[in-house]
TORVO-963724 format. One line per 3 residues: number of its first residue (from 0); for each residue z, y, x of C-alpha. Coordinates in pm, whole numbers, plus 32768, in hexadecimal, padded with zeros to 4 digits. Example, Ala and Ser with C-alpha at 12.3 -4.5 7.8 and 13.67 -1.06 7.14 Angstrom:
residues 2
0	830C,7E3E,84CE  82CA,7F96,8557
***
This chain:
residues 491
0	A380,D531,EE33  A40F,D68F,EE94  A4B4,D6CB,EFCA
3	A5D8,D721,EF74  A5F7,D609,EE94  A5BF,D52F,EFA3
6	A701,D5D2,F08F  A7D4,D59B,EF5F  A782,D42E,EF38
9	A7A8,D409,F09E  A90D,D4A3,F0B0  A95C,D409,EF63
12	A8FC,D2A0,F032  A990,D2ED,F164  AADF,D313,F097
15	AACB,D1C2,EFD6  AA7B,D106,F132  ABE8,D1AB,F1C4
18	ACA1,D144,F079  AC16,CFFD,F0CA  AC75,CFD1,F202
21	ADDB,D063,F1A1  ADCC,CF58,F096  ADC2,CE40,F18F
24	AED1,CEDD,F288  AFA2,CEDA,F15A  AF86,CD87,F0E6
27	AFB9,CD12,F227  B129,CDC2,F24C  B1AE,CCC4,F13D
30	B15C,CB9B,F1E6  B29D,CAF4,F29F  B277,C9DF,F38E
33	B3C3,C90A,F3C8  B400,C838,F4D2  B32B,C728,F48D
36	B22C,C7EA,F47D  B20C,C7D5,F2E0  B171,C92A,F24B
39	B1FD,C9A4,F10F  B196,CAB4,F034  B2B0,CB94,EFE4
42	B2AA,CC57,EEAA  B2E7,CDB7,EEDB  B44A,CE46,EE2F
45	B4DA,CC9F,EE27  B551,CBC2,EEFC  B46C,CAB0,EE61
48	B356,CA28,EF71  B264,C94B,EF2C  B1DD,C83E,F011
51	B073,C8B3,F0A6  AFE9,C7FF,F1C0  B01E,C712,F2CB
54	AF8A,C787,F3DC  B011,C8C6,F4A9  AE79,C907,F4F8
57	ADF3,C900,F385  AF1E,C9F3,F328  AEA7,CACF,F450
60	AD49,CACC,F39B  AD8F,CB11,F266  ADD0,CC86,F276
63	AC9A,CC8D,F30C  ABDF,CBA5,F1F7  AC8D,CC7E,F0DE
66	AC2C,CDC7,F157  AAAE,CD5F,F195  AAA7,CCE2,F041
69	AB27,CE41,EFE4  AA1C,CEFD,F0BA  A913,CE00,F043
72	A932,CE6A,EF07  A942,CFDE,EF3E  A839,CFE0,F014
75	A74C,CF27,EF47  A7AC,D044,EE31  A778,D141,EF46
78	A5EB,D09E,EF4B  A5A7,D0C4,EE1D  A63A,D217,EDFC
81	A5E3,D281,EF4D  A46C,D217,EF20  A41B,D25A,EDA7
84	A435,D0EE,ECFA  A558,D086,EBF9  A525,CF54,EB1D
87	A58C,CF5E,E998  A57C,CE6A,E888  A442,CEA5,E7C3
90	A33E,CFFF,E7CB  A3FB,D11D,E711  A2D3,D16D,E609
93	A38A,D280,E586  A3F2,D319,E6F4  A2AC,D301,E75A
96	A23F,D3F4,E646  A31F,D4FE,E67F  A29D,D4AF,E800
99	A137,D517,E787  A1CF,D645,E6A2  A247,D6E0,E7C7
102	A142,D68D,E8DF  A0E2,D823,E8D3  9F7C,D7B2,E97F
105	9F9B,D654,EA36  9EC6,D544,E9E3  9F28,D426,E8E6
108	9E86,D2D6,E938  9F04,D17C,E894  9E33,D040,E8F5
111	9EAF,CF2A,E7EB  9DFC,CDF5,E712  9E87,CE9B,E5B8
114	9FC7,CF88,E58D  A0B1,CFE3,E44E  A05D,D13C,E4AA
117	9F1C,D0C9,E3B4  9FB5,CFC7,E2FE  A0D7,D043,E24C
120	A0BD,D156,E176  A1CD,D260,E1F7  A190,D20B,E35C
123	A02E,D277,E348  A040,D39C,E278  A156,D42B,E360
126	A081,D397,E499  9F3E,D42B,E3F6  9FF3,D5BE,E3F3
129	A080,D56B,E52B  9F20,D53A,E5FD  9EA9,D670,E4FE
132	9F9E,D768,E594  9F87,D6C0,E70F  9DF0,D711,E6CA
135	9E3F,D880,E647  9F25,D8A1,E787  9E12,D833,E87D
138	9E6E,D6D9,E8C7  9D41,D5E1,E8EA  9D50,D46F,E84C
141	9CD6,D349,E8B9  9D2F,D1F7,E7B0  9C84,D0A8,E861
144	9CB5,CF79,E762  9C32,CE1B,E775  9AF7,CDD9,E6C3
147	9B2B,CCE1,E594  99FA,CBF2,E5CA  9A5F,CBAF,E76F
150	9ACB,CA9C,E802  9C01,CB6D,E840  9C5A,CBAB,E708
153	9C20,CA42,E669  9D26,C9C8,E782  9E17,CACB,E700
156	9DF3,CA6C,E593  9E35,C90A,E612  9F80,C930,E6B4
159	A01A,CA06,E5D8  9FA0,C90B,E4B0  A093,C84C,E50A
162	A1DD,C93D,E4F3  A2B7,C95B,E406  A24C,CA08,E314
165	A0E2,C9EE,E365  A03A,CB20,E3E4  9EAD,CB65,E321
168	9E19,CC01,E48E  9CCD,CC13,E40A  9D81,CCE7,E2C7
171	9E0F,CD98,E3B6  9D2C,CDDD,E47C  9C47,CE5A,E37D
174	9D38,CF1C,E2D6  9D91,CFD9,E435  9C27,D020,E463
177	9BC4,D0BB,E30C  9D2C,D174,E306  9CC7,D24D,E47E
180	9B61,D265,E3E6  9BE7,D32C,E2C3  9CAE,D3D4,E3C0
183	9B9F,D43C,E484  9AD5,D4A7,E358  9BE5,D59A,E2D3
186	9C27,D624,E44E  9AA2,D645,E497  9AE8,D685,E5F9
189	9A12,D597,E6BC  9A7A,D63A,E7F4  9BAC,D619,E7E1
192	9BED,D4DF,E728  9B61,D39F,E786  9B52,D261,E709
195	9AD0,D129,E7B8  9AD4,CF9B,E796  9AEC,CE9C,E8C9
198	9A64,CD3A,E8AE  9B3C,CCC5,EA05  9C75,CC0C,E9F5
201	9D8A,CD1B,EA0F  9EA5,CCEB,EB0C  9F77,CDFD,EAC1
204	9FDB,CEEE,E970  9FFD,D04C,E9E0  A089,D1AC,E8F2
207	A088,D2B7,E9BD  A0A8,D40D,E9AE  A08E,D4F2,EB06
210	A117,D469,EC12  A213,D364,EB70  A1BC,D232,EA98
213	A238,D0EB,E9E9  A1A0,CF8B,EA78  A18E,CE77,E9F5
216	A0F7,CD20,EA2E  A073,CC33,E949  A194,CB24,E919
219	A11D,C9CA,E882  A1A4,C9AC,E723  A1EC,CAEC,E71A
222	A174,CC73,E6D9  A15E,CD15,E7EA  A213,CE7A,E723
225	A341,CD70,E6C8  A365,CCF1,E815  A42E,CD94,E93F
228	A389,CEF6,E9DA  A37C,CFB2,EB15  A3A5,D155,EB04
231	A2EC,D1A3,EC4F  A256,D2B3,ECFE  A0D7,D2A9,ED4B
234	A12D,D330,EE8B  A1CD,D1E5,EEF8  A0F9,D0E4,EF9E
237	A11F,D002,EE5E  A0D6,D12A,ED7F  9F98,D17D,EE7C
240	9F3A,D006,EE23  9F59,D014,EC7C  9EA4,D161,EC9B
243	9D9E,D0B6,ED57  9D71,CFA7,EC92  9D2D,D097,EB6A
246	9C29,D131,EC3C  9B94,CFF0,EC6D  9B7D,CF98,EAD5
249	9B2B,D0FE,EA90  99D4,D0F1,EB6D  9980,CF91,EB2F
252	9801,CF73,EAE7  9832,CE9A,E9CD  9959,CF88,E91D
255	98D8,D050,E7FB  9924,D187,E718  99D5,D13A,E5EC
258	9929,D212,E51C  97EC,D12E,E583  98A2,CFF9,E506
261	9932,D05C,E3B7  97A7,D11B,E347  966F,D0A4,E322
264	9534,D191,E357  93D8,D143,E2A2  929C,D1EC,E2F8
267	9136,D1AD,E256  8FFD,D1E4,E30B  8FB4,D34D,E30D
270	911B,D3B6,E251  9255,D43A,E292  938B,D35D,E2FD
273	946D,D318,E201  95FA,D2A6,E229  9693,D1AD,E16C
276	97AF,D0B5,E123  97A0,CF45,E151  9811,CE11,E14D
279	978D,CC9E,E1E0  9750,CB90,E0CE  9823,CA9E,E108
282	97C2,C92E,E1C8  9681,CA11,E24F  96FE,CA52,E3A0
285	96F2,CBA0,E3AC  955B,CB76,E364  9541,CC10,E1CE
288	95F0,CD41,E178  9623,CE04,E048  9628,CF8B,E086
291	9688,D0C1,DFAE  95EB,D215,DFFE  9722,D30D,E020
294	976B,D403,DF27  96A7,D543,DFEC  9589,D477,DFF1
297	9599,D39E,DEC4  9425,D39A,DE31  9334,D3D9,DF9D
300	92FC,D22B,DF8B  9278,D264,DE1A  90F8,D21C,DE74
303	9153,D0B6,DF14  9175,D052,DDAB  9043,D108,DD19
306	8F7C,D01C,DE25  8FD3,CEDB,DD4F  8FB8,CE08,DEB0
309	9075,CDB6,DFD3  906C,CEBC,E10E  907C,CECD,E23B
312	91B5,CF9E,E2BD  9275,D015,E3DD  93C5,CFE7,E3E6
315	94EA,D065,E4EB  9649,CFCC,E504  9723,CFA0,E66A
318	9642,D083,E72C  9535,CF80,E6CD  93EF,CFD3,E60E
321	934F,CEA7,E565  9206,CE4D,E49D  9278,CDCE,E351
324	91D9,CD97,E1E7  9247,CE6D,E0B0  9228,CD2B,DFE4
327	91B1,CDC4,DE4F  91F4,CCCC,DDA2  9372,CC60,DDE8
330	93A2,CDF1,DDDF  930F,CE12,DC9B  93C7,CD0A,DBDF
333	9513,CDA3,DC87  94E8,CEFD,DBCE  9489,CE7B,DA79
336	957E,CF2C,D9B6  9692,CE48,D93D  9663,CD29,DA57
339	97B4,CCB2,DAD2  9714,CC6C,DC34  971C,CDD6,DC52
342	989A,CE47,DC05  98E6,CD49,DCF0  97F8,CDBB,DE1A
345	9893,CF00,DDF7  99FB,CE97,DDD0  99C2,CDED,DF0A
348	994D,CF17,DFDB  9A86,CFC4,DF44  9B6C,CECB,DFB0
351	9AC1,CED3,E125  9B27,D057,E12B  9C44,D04A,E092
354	9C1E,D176,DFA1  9D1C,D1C9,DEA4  9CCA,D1BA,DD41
357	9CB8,D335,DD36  9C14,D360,DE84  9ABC,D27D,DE0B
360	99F9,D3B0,DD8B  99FF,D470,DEF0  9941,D36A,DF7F
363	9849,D2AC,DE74  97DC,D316,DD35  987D,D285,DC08
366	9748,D197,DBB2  96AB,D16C,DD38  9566,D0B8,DD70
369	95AB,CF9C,DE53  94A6,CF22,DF6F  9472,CDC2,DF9F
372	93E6,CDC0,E11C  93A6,CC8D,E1FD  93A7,CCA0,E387
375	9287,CC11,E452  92B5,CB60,E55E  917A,CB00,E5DC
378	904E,CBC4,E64A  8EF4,CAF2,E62C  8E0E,CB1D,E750
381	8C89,CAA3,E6F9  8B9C,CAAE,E804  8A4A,CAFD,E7A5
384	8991,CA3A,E8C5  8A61,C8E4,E8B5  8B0F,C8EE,E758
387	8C24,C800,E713  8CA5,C745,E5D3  8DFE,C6A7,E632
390	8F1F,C79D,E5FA  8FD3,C77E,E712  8E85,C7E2,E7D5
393	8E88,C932,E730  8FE4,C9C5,E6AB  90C6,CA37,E789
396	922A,CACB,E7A0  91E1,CC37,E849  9284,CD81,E89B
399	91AB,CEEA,E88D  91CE,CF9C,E9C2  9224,D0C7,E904
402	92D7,D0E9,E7B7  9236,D219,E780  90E6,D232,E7D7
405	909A,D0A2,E7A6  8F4E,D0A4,E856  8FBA,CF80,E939
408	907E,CE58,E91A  9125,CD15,E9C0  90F0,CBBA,E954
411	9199,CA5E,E9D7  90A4,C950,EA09  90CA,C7E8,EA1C
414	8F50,C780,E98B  8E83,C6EE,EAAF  8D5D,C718,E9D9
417	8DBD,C888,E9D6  8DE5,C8A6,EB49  8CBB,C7E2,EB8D
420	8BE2,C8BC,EAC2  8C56,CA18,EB85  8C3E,C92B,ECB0
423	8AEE,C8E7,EC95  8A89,CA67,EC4F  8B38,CAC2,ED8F
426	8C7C,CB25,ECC1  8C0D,CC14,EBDC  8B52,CBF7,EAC5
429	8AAB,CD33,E9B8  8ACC,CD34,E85D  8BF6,CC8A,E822
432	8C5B,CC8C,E6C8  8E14,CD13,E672  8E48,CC7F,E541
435	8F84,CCB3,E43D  8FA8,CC0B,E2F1  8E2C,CB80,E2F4
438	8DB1,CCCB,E335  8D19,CD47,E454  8DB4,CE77,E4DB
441	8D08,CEF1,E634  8C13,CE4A,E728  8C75,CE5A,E8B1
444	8C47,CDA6,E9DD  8D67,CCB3,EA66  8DB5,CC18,EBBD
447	8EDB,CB78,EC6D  8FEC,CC18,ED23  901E,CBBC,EE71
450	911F,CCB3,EEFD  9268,CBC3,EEE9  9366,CCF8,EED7
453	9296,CD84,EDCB  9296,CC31,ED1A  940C,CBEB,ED15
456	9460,CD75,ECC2  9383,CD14,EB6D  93FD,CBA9,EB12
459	9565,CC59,EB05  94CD,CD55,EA19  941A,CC27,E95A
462	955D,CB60,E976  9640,CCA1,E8EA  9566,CCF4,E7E0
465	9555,CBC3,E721  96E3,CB71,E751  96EB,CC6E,E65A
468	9628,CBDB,E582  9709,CA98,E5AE  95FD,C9E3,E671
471	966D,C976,E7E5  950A,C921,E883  9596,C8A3,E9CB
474	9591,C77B,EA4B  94A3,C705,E8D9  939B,C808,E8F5
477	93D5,C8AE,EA5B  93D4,C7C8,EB95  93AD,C7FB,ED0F
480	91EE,C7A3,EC97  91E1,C899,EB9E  90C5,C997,EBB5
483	9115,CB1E,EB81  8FA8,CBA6,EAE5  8F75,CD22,EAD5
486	8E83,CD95,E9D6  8E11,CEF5,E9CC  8DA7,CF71,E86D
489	8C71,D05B,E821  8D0E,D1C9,E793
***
């Protein structure tokens, strides 16, 4: 808040408080007091009074009570004035557009579950030239929405269920993502805008542009952009506390890009990475996908069909890279020409985007090949000196190390035949077999970890990665006895 600004709202408060005060003082000159001590009210310009009180004290009070009522109210005016917060009956949409229009180089950020600046047609196409021209005049953007498969956002979808009419969060929230994603492909400025998704449950919805913004928390029943707001100033310890709990969401370890969420990347051994669409097949939790190479890069999967078997693949989504199996067969029958499993695989990746009618070509071809591709969950770990028959003695859920060079990995395990076996070999044991899909991959040597930090730092990493996959591992699979094995792979 300028300066100046302040000195006016100071004078302006200081004068309400005297009008106050002159208020009371003036209500108090038309009460008469007769001799039985009986207060009456006179009117002013009549003759007409009207009984009051009883007592000579309360009438002496009065005055007082009156003009304290009078300052209450101005002052608590003055507050909100006086220290940047006024409340209003729902978050101007429209206002806050023209806000972001003329920002001329202050940041935008808006921390929300879903917002009708995606939803509704005019709202985002006026929202979407809005954030264009704030880019173009140097502002930076930061959007934070609530990832559609947390906790979080299940709650949401619950409670506002049951208004009425019934909100579809889980439309909505799809919708909101793909919308900004289109917006972030047109304004290909990854510098400057910036798109993220939070899995925590949000306390507070925040638009805000500068040093001013509109706050909002989440009312039961109700959505949050139709309930009351606050205008504040971020300057203001309560506007110091919404910006920090943006901060906090923003740099969350388990937040993620957007642009990670809504594509799918596909890389064969010893071949370029390709991009694609996608969508999960339904009732798989999140475990088979069907994927669509984009336009730019529409024929580079090609070979995987010339193979005529299933492959082995690498696939990244939500800053995760995972081993998973280009399955032939269920691909092949999908792009026999004619097969109604196909138009509907790809109407269903359109409808997760979004895309108009007219907009379909600048994405996919007209006739795409679609990729049937299942995740793997499980890495199987054979020991060559003490081998062992019984599943759960030899697959594992695991983690690599590092996504990109994959030479080492983590694996949770609860086999005592396992354990015993490293045990016996003083923890580490050679040519240990990695094994995807009933092939063998990479021999390596394996022991246990020991260092606790260590250990917990990579059960959250376990844990994270397969809640994406719709798996929650603890307390089922991960316990206070699990085992964390590390198992180094020959290059």
């Amino acid at each position: 808040m300028r300066f100046t600004e302040l000195i006016y709202k100071l004078r302006k408060s200081l004068l309400l408080a005297v009008l106050s005060l002159f208020v009371g003082l003036v209500f108090s000159s038309f009460l008469t007091v007769d001799s039985d001590n009986k207060v009456s009210f006179k009117i002013p310009f009549t003759k007409v009074n009207l009984p009051f009180v009883q007592n000579k004290i309360l009438s002496d009070l009065i005055p007082g009570i009156v003009g304290s009522i009078a300052v209450y109210w101005v002052l608590d005016e003055t507050i909100k004035q006086v220290f940047g917060i006024s409340e209003i009956p729902d978050l101007p949409l429209e206002q806050f557009i023209q806000d972001i229009k003329s920002a001329q180089g202050r940041n935008i950020y808006i921390l929300e579950t879903f917002t009708k600046l995606a939803t509704e047609d005019k709202l985002f196409w006026e929202f979407s030239e809005a954030i264009k021209k704030a880019l173009k005049d140097g502002s930076k953007v930061q959007l934070l929405f609530i990832h559609p498969d947390s906790d979080a956002a299940r709650q949401r979808a619950e409670e506002l269920s049951k208004v009425i009419p019934p909100v579809n969060v889980p439309e909505s929230i799809e919708k909101t993502l793909a919308r900004f994603y289109q917006l972030e492909i047109e304004s290909n400025n990854p510098n400057k805008l910036q798109i993220k998704l939070y899995d925590a449950t949000p306390t507070i919805a925040m638009h805000r542009w500068g040093e001013e913004a509109y706050v909002s928390f989440f009312p039961v029943n109700k959505r949050s952009d139709e309930a009351p707001n606050l205008k504040l100033s971020t300057v203001t310890t309560f506007g110091r506390y919404c910006v920090k709990k943006f901060e906090e969401l923003w740099t969350k370890d388990s937040g993620i890009y957007l642009n990670s969420y809504m594509k799918l990347k596909i890389k064969e051994q010893g071949n370029t990475e390709v991009t694609c669409y996608y969508v999960y097949e339904q009732n798989s939790k999140r475990q088979f996908v069907y994927a669509v190479p984009q336009k730019s890069q529409a024929g580079s999967l090609s070979n995987l069909f010339t193979l005529s078997q299933d492959q082995l693949i690498s696939v990244e989504v939500e800053e995760n890279r995972y081993d998973a199996v280009f399955e032939y067969q269920k691909s092949q029958k999908l792009n026999n020409v004619g097969d109604d499993e196909r138009g509907k695989k790809k109407d269903e990746i359109i409808k997760r985007y979004f895309w108009k009618e007219e907009d379909i070509n600048k994405y996919i071809t007209s006739e795409p090949q679609i990729l049937a591709i299942k995740f793997l969950l499980q890495v199987e770990i054979e020991l060559s000196q003490n081998r062992l028959t019984q599943p759960e003695d030899r697959e594992f859920y695991y983690v690599y190390e590092d996504n990109n060079s994959r030479n080492s990995l983590y694996a949770v395990c609860n086999s005592n035949n396992f354990i015993s076996a490293l045990q016996q070999q003083g923890g580490q044991l050679k040519q240990v077999s990695v094994i995807f899909a009933r092939k063998i991959i990479s021999q390596g040597t394996c022991n246990i970890l020991h260092d606790l930090d260590q250990k917990n730092k990579v059960i959250k990493l376990i844990i994270r990665k397969y809640e994406q996959r719709g798996l929650n591992l603890k307390p089922q699979i991960i316990d206070d006895n699990s085992q964390i094995i590390y198992i180094k792979l020959s290059t």
